[in-house]
N, C-alpha and C positions, 0 to 999 in steps of 0.2 A: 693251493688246495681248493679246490672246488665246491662251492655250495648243494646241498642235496639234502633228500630226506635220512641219507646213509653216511654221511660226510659232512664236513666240520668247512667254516663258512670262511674262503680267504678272505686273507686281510693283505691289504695293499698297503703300500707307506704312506699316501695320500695326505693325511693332515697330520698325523704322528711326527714331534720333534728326531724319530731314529728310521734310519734306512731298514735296518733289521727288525721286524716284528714280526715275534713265532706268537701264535695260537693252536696249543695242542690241549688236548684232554677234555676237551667241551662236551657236557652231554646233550644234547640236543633236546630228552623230554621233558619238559619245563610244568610239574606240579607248582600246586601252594605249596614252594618252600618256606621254611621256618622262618629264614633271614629277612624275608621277603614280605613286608609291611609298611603301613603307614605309622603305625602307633611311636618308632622310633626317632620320627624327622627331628633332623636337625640333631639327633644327641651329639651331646658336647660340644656344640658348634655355636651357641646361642650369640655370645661376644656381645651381649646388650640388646640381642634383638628386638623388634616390636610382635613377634609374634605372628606377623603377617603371612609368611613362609605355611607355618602348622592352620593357620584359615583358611589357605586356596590350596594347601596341600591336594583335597578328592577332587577340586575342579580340573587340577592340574595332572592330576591320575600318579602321583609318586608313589613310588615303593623303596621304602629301603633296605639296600643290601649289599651291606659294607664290605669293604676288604678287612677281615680280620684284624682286631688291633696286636700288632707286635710279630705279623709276620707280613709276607711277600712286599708289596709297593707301601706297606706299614711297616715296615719293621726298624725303622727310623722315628722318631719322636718330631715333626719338623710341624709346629705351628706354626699358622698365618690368620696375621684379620685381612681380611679383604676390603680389595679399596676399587679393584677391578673386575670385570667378569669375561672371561674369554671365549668368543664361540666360536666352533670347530666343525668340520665336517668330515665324514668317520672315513670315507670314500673306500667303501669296504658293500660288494653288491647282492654277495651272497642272499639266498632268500631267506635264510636262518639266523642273521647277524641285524637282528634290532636291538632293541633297548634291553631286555635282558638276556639275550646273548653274550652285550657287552658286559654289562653288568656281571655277567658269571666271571666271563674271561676275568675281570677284572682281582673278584672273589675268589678263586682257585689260581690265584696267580701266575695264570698263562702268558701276560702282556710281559716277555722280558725285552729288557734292554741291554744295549752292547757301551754305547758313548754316555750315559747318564751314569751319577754317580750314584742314583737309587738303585740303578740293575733293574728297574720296571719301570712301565708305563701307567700311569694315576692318572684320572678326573674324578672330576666330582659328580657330572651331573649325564648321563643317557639319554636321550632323548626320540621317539617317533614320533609316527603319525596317533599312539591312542596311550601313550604311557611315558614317564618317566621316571627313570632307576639312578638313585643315591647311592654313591659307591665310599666317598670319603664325609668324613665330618666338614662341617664347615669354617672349623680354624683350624682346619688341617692343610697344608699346603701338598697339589697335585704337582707331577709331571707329564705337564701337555705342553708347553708354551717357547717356555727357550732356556733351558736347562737351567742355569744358576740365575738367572734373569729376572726381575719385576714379575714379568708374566707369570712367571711358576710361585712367584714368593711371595706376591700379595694378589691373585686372581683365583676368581673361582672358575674352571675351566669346564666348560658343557658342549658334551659330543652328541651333535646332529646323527641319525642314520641314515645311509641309504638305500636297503635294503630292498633287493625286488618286489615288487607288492606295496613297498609304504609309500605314502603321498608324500612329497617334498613340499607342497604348499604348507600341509596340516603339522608336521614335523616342523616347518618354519613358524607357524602359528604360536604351536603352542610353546616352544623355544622362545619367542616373545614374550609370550603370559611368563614363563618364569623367569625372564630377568624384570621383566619390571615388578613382580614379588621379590626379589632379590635385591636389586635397588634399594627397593621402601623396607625390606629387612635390616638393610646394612648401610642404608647411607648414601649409595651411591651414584653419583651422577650419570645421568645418559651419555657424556662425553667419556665415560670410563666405562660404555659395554663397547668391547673392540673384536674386531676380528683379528685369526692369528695371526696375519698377516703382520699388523701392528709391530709385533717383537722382533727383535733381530734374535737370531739363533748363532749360539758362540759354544761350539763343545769345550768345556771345560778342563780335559787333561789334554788337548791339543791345542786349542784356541784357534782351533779354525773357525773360521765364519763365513756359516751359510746362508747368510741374508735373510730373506723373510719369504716366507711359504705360501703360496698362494691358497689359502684357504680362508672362511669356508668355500672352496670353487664355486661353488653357484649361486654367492652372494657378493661375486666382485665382477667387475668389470675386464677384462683382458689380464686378468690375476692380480688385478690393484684394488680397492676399494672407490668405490663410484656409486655411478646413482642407484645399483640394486640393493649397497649396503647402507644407503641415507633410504630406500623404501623401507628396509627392516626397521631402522634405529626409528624411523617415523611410527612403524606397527608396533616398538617399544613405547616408545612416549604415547600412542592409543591407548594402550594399556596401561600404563603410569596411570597416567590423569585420570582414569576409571575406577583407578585403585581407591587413587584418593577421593575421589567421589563416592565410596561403594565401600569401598574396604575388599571386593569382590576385583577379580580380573575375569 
């Protein structure tokens, strides 16, 4: 499917743990929706936090807008504390398919799945070049990573866009700024923000295994992690040490 101002923005499988991924039913005029707010971050997701998250929330431009609780990629009860944060890249080019494109797809329950045993596709965190979109709580476990896997059951999973028009630098930027709020929320080490690549991918009712994905693509090296993904983890720890200097990223 083609991206346009009349048409619904393809999605390629690119970082997606499933070959199959339909997006239908997207509307493409994007009001202040309801769902669609700050005042929400983080519900239900606290798990001890410091708070840090809901203070760099407007610098960070978040909105949140949940997938429903108790239906589509929710409609499973599946808690997680996180001890990891996973980054992704959407590899979807459309010029209509940013942050809350995704965000909808995710909220109207367009992201289905064929090989996962949720039947959908779940992250937590959207991301471009001027906004990021909260789709799941943050002791709610997503499926981005590697179906029954570490990755899905203790990561918070944040999709990069790349969407014609948005800058991949400032998308990477600010994808920084929030793990190292994420980190200082939760505890967690710079050696635990990884790229998908990281996870081995094991479908579940077949057990086949599909190795490991190269993504986010344009933060590895010949689809391995290398020096592009030690310049990010370095633009992390920038931001870290800021944090704790500032309380500010």
């Amino acid at each position: 499917m083609a991206g346009g101002a009349n048409s619904m923005p393809r999605m390629r499988p690119g970082c997606f743990p499933l070959l199959l991924v339909l997006l239908c039913g997207i509307g493409l005029a994007f009001g202040t929706g309801g769902c669609s707010s700050t005042g929400g971050l983080g519900k239900g997701g606290g798990l001890g936090g410091r708070g840090t998250l809901a203070r760099n929330a407007a610098t960070l431009g978040i909105h949140v807008d949940l997938i429903p609780e108790g239906r589509y990629g929710r409609h499973l009860k599946r808690p997680m504390r996180p001890r990891f944060i996973t980054v992704h890249a959407t590899e979807t080019y459309g010029a209509s398919a940013n942050a809350a494109t995704m965000a909808r797809a995710l909220r109207n329950g367009n992201l289905t799945a064929t090989h996962n045993l949720l039947g959908y596709l779940t992250w937590h965190f959207s991301v471009d070049q001027g906004s990021v979109y909260q789709s799941l709580p943050l002791n709610e476990r997503g499926e981005h990573a590697d179906y029954e896997g570490q990755g899905n059951k203790e990561s918070i999973g944040i999709e990069m866009c790349e969407n014609r028009g948005n800058s991949i630098p400032a998308t990477v930027d600010r994808t920084a700024k929030l793990c190292a709020v994420l980190m200082a929320e939760y505890g967690i080490p710079l050696q635990n923000v990884v790229p998908h690549y990281h996870w081995v991918q094991i479908r579940p009712r077949t057990g086949k295994n599909l190795g490991h994905k190269s993504c986010p693509h344009f933060l590895l090296d010949n689809g391995k992690p290398g020096a592009k993904w030690q310049g990010f983890l370095r633009k992390v720890d920038h931001y870290s040490k800021k944090l704790k200097l500032t309380g500010r990223v």
